[in-house]
N, C-alpha and C positions, 0 to 999 in steps of 0.2 A: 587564697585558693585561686588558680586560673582558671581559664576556662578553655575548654577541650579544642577549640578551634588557634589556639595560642599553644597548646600543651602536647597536640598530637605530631604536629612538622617538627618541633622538637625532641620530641622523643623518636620517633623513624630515624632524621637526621644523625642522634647519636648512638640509635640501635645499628642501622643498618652501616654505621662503618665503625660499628667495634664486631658485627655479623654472629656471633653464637654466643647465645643465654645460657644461664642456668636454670634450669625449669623444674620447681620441685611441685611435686602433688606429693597425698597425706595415704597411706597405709590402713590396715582395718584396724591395726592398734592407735592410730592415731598421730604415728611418727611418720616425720618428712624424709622421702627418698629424692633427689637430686639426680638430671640430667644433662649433659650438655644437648640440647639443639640447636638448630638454624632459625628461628622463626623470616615470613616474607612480610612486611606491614603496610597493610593499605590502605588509605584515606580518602573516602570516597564518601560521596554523599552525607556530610556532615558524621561518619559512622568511621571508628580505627576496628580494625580486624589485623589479627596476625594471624598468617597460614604458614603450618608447620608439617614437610611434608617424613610420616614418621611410619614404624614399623608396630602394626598394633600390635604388643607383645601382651603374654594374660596378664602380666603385672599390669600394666599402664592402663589395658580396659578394665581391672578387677577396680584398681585405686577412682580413676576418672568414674565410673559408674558410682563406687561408694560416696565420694566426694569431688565434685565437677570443679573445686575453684584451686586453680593452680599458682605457682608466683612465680615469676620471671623477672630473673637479673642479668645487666650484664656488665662487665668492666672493662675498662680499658690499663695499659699500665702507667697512661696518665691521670690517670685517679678518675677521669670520667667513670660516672654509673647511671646507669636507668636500670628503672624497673617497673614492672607491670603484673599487678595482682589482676586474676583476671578468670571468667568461667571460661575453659574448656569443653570442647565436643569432639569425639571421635566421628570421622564421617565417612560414608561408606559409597555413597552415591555416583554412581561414572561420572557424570557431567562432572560435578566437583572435582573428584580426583583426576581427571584428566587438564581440568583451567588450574588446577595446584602447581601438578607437574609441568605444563607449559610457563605457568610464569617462572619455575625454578631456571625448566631448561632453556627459555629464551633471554632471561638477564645475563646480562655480562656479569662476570667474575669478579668480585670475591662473595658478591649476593648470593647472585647464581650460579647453576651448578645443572650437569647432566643426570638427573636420579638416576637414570640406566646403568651410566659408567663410573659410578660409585664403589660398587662390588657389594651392594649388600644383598644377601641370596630373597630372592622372589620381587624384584623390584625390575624386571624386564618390561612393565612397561605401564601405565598408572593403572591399569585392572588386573595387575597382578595381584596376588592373594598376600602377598606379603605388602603390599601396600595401600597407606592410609591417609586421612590429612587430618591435621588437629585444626577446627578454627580456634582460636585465643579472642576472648571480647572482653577487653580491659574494663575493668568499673573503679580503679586508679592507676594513675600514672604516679612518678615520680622521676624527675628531670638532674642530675646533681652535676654537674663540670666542675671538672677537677683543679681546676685554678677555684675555686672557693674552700676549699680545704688550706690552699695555701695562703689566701687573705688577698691574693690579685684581686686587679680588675676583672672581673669575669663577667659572662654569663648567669643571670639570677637562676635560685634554685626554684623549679619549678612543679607545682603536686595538680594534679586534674583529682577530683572523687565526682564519682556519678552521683548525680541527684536525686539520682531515682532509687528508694531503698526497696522494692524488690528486687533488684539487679545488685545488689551489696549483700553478702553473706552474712549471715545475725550476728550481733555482740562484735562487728568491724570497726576500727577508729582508723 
C-alpha cells in the first residue's frame, strides 16, 4: 500500500493529462449509471480534492443523495488508467462555485476550459441556476501505467486506501 503523499502527484499527473473520467454513481435500483466528466485535482494541505464543475441534473442529485460514493476512471489509449473511488458532494454555495469556475476558466487548455463558452444552457456565469460543483474526496486511489501491462520497465503500480474507515464505505476491499 502507498501512501497518499506518494500516491496523489501520481495520480493528478496521470489524471490531468489523460483530462476526462468516467464517473459512475449507483441508481435506487442499485445499478451503475456512467458519465463522462472533467474533474480539476487538488493537492493541498496534505488533502486530494477533485472539483468537477457539473449541471445538477435530478438524476445525479436523486443518485448522489441516495448514495454519495462515486468511482472515477480514466484511460488513456496507452493503456495508462487511474482511478479514484471516492465520496461525492453536490455544492451550492457562491463562494465555491465561483473559486470552481475560476480555476476551470483560468487554466490553460486541455485542463481548462471557459464554462461560459461551452454552450451548455444556464451556465452564464457560476450562480447560474444550472450550475454546480461536485467535490470528489478519494478514500482510494489507484495508479496503473500502461507499460506494466506490457512487461516494460515502467512505472510501479500504485493503490492509496484511506485509513480511516468511517471515510470507506461498509463491506469496501
Amino acid at each position: 500500500m502507498t501512501d497518499l503523499e506518494t500516491a496523489a502527484p501520481a495520480f493528478i499527473a496521470m489524471a490531468h493529462s489523460i483530462v476526462w473520467a468516467s464517473i459512475a454513481t449507483v441508481d435506487s435500483a442499485g445499478r451503475p449509471r456512467t458519465r463522462i466528466l472533467h474533474p480539476y485535482w487538488v493537492w493541498e494541505h496534505g488533502r486530494l480534492t477533485g472539483w468537477v464543475a457539473t449541471a445538477p441534473t435530478a438524476t445525479k442529485r436523486a443518485h448522489i443523495a441516495r448514495n454519495p460514493f462515486v468511482s472515477c476512471n480514466y484511460w488513456s489509449p496507452s493503456h495508462d488508467t487511474c482511478a479514484a473511488e471516492c465520496r461525492a458532494d453536490l455544492l451550492f454555495e457562491p463562494e465555491i462555485r465561483a473559486r470552481v469556475w475560476n480555476l476551470f476558466r483560468d487554466t490553460p487548455e486541455p485542463l481548462g476550459y471557459d464554462p461560459a463558452g461551452i454552450g451548455v444552457p444556464g451556465w452564464e456565469h457560476p450562480l447560474s441556476p444550472g450550475f454546480a460543483v461536485m467535490r470528489l474526496s478519494p478514500w482510494r486511489l489507484r495508479i496503473f501505467p500502461g507499460a506494466a501491462l506490457r512487461g516494460g520497465a515502467a512505472e510501479p503500480v500504485l493503490t492509496w486506501q484511506e485509513p480511516r474507515p468511517e471515510l470507506t464505505p461498509q463491506g469496501s476491499s
